[in-house]
C-alpha positions as CSV (number, residue, x, y, z in Angstrom):
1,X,29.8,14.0,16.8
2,X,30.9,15.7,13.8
3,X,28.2,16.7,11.1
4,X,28.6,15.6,7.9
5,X,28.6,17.7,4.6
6,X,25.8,17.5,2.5
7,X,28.1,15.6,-0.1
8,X,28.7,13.1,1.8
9,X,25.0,13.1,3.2
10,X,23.8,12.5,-0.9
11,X,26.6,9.8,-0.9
12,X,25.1,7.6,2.0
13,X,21.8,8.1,0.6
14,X,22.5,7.1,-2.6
15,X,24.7,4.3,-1.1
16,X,21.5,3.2,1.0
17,X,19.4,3.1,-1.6
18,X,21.4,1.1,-3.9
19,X,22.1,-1.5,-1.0
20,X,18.0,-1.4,0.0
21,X,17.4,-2.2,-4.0
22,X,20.5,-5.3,-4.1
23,X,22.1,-6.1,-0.9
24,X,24.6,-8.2,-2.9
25,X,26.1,-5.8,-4.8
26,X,30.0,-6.1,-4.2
27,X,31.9,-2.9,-3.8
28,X,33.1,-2.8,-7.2
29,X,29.6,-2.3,-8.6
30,X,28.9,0.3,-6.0
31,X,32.1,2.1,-6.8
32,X,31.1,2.1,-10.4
33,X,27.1,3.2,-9.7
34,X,28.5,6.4,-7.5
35,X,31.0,7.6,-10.2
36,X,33.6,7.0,-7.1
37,X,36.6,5.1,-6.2
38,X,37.2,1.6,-4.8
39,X,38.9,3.0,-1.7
40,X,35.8,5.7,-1.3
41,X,33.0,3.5,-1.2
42,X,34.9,0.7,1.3
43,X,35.3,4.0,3.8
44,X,31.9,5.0,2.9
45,X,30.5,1.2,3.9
46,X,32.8,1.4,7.1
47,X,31.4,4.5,7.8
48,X,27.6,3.5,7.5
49,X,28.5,0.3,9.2
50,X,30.3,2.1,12.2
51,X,27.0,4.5,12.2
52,X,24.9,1.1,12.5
53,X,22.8,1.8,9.5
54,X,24.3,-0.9,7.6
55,X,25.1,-4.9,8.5
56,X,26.9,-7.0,6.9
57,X,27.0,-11.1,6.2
58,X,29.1,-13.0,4.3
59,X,28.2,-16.2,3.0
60,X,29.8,-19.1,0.9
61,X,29.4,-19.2,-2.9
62,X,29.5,-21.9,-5.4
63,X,31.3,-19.1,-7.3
64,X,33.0,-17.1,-5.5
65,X,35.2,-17.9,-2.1
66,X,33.4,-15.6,0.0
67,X,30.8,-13.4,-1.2
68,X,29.0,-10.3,1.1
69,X,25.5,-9.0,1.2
70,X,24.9,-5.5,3.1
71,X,21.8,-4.9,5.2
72,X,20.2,-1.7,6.1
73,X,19.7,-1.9,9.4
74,X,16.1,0.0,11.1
75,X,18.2,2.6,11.8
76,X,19.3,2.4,8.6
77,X,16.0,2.7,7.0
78,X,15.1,5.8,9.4
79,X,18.5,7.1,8.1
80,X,17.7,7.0,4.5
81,X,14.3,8.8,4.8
82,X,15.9,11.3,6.3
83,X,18.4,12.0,4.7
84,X,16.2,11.6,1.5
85,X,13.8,14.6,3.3
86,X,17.3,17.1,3.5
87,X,17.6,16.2,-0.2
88,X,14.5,16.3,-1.7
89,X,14.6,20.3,0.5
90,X,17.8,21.4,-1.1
91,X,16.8,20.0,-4.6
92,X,13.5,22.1,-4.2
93,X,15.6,25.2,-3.3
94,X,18.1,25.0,-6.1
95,X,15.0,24.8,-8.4
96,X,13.4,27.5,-7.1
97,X,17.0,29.3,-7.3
98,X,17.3,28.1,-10.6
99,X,13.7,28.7,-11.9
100,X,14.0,32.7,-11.0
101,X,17.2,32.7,-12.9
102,X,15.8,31.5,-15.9
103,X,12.6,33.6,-15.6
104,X,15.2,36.8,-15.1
105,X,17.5,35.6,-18.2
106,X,14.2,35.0,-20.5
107,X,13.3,38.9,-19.5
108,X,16.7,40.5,-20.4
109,X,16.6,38.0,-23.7
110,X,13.4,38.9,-24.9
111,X,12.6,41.1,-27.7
112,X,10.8,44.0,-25.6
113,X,14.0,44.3,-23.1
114,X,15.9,44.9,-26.3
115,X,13.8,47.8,-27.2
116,X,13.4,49.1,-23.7
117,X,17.1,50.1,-23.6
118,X,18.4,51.5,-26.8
119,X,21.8,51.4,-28.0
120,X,23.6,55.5,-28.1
């Protein structure tokens, strides 16, 4: 089983959590919510479906033909807190990444660094 990156891994949560919030929102909508392409998100819903994290049912419309809803399934649910733990990590070490850079850069900026190390 191949492991997938943790681009994709943000992708599937985001995609669960959208589906969780409206399980009849078409693919369209989806593709336009991720910032990603039509063809994307129908691979990404194959894939979550293959996975068993996600059902599907289709149902008759008075306005539309056919119309879809998507499911997370319980392994679904266990899938998305998961998934949401390995985020809510890396977030927390890109901030902690990203809060010592900005403590270094507000040392070499400040006026008492300038001082420290006159120009010849």
């Amino acid at each position: 089983m191949t492991q997938i990156t943790p681009i994709h891994q943000e992708t599937h949560l985001h995609v669960l959590r959208l589906l969780e919030i409206n399980p009849q929102m078409n693919q369209r909508d989806l593709a336009a919510a991720l910032g990603v392409s039509l063809g994307k998100t129908n691979f990404c819903l194959k894939a979550l479906m293959d996975k068993g994290l996600l059902k599907v049912q289709n149902f008759q419309s008075n306005k539309r033909k056919l119309a879809y809803a998507y499911f997370l399934t319980p392994a679904g649910i266990a899938e998305k807190t998961t998934l949401a733990g390995r985020f809510l990590k890396r977030k927390i070490e890109e901030y902690e990444l990203l809060r010592a850079e900005i403590e270094m850069l507000q040392q070499e900026t400040s006026p008492n660094a300038a001082s420290a190390h006159p120009n010849p």
